[in-house]
N, C-alpha and C positions, 0 to 999 in steps of 0.2 A: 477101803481104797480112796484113792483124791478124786478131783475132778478131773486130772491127767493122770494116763493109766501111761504106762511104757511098758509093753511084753517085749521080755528077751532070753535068750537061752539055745540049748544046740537046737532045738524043735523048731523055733521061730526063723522064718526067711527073710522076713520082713519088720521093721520095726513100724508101728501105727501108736500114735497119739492120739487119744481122743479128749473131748474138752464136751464137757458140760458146763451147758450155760445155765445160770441162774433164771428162776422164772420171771416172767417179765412184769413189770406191774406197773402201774398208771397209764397203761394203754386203751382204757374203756373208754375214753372219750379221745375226739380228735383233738388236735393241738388249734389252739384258735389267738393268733394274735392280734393285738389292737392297734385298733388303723387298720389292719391288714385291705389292700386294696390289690388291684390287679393293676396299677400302676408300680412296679417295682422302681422303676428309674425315680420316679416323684417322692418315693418313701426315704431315697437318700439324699436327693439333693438340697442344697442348703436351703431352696426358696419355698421349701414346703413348711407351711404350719399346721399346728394341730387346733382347732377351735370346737369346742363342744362335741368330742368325740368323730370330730372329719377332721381329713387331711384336705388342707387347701395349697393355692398354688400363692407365693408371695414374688412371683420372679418383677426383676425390672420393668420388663413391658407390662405386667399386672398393675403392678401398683400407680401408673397413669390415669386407672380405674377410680383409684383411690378405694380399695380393697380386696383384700384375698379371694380368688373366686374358687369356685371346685373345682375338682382336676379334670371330671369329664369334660364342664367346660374350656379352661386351658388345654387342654388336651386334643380336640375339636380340629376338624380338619381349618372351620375358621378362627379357633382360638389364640390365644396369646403367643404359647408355647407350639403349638403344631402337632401332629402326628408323630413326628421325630425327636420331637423334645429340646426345641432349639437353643432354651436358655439352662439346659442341664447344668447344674455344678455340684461337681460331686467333690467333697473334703478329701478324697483321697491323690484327687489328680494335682494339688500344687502342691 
């Protein structure tokens, strides 16, 4: 038989499908991606760069610095960007 069975006939009241799924595999390890940070909004916005495996903040008011800084810093209730993320640009919104 398949992996969908269909029972039918005078005996059957109900018809039931069932579906066997395939076993699941490359699940032994978590999924881990690069960069990955708990800054979601910074992973998209344009002002973010990647330098020697960190995501840094490149926004307008950073670069007055005269360099990328971390995101915890921009991020920082006195940072650049702020708690709210004030210089977000995200490529989807124009």
């Amino acid at each position: 038989m398949s992996a969908y069975e269909l029972i039918s006939g005078p005996e059957a009241t109900a018809v039931v499908a069932l579906h066997a799924s395939p076993a699941c595999t490359g699940h032994s390890r978590p999924f881990v991606r690069p960069l990955a940070t708990s800054f979601r909004a910074c992973e998209l916005c344009t002002h973010s760069t990647a330098t020697a495996g960190r995501l840094l903040c490149d926004s307008p008011a950073v670069r007055l610095s005269g360099h990328p800084e971390a995101l915890e810093v921009a991020r920082s209730a006195s940072g650049s960007c702020g708690p709210n993320a004030r210089h977000l640009d995200i490529p989807a919104w124009h």
